[in-house]
C-alpha positions, 0 to 999 in steps of 0.5 A: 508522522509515521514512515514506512517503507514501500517496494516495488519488486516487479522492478527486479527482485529476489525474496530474498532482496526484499527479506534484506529490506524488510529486517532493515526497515524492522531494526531502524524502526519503521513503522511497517514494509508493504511492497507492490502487487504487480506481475510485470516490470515497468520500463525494466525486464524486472529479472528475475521475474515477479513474485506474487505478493501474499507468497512474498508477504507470508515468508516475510511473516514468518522472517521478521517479528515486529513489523507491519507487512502489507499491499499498496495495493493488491489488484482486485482483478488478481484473485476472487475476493473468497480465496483472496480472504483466505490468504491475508487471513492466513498471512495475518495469523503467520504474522501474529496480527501484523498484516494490513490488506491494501486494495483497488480496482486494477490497472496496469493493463499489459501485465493482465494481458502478458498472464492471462489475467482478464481487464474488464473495462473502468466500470466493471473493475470499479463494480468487481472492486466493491463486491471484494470489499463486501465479500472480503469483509463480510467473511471476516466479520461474519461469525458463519452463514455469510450470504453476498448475492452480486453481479459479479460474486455470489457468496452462499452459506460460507462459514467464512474461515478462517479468520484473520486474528486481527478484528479492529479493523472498520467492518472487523479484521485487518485494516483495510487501505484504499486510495486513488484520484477518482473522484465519486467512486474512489472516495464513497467506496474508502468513506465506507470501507477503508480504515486507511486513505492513500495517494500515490505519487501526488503533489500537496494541491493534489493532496488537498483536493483529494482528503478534501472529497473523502472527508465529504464522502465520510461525512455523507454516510455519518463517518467521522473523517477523524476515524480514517488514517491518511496518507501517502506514497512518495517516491524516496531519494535522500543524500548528505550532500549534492553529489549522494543525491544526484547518485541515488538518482541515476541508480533509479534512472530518475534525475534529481530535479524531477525528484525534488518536484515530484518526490521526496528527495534532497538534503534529509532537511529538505525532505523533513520540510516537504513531509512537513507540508503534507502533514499540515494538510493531514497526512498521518503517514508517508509510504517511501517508495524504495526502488534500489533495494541493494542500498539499504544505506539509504534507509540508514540515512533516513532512520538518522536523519529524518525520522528523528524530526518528523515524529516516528 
């Protein structure tokens, strides 16, 4: 099992809060830092104020060396899928190879309508979604004279630079991760473009389901499910003892109980348990979502005391 570290600046931060966790994450030995593509703070004035994702993740490309860096996940409702191709293209050169494009439909609508962003409906972001993938991969992979003739985009004659230097990925270029709960969309559009599959915030039965109908997916257009990465996104709060816990807790204005449900929180043993489970349901990889970022002790803790038991 790999652990990465996932942040959530639209909660409140600086660059520089999150260049702090990034080098951490690095030093410990993580596998890689994504952070969130959101303009507008939940429950929270999020000061001093967002900061856009792929600016973030290109100072974060030239600041650190070795980590992975990505999205989870970029908002397809965001950018024009051209433009967006350039940019990640751009970050993964700054970044030597190091950049992963997680991406989806789009949801949260009250930071579209506070920035002046249009929310089409559930089947419009969902159609707009795959023109992205299409258009997005297709200039990557394509060696010049790119055509994409959709509803919604129309690609004519693109040289399609420039290119990202990674080429591994399923249809060439970075890896792509798609994740989510749908279940016909979701899973045929992972089946055919993602190297990666994520679910945030789910339990193990969740979980079960949901690997369950994208391995279908996969099998229904002859894709070996072995060749997609699986994971997921959990909500972190570790402590050495009772007392840490309940602290790490009400520093995010959660509560401890509610975390150990729903979460990965308790005892580093009891967290090592719980990834355990979901590794037995076929998790590769658990994005520990990190939402008081001034504790970079947390991570410390984490890299002693729980990765050493989990595999990396």
């Amino acid at each position: 099992m790999e652990l990465r570290i996932f942040t959530e600046p639209q909660q409140g931060a600086t660059y520089d809060d999150l260049l702090a966790v990034a080098r951490t994450t690095e030093e410990l030995g993580f596998g890689a830092f994504f952070r969130s593509d959101h303009y507008l703070g939940m429950g929270t004035e999020g000061l001093p104020g967002p900061s856009d994702a792929w600016i973030t993740l290109a100072g974060l490309a030239r600041d650190t060396s070795t980590i992975r860096l990505g999205t989870m996940m970029t908002s397809a409702t965001f950018r024009h899928p051209g433009p967006l191709a350039i940019s990640v293209a751009n970050v993964d050169q700054m970044s030597g190879g190091r950049v992963e494009l997680g991406i989806g439909a789009g949801w949260f609508e009250a930071e579209h309508t506070k920035y002046g962003i249009p929310f089409p409906s559930t089947g419009e972001r969902f159609d707009r979604f795959e023109e992205q993938l299409e258009v997005i991969t297709g200039l990557w992979a394509t060696e010049g004279g790119f055509d994409f003739a959709g509803q919604h985009y129309a690609v004519t004659d693109s040289p399609g630079l420039p290119k990202p230097v990674q080429t591994g990925g399923r249809r060439g270029g970075p890896p792509v991760l798609i994740g989510g709960l749908g279940k016909k969309r979701t899973p045929a559009l992972a089946a055919r473009f993602a190297d990666e599959f994520n679910l945030p915030f789910v339990d193990e039965a969740t979980t079960e389901a949901q690997f369950a109908r994208v391995r279908a997916a996969c099998e229904a257009v002859d894709r070996d499910p072995a060749t997609m990465a699986w994971s997921n996104a959990l909500v972190l709060c570790v402590g050495e003892d009772e007392a840490e816990v309940e602290r790490r807790a009400a520093a995010i204005g959660r509560d401890k109980d509610e975390l150990r449900e729903n979460g990965l929180a308790g005892t580093p043993q009891e967290v090592v348990d719980k990834i355990g489970r979901y590794a037995a349901l076929g998790a590769e990889r658990v994005y520990l979502q990190v939402l008081d970022l001034a504790d970079l002790d947390h991570l410390r803790l984490v890299a002693r005391d729980v990765m050493p038991h989990v595999g990396r």
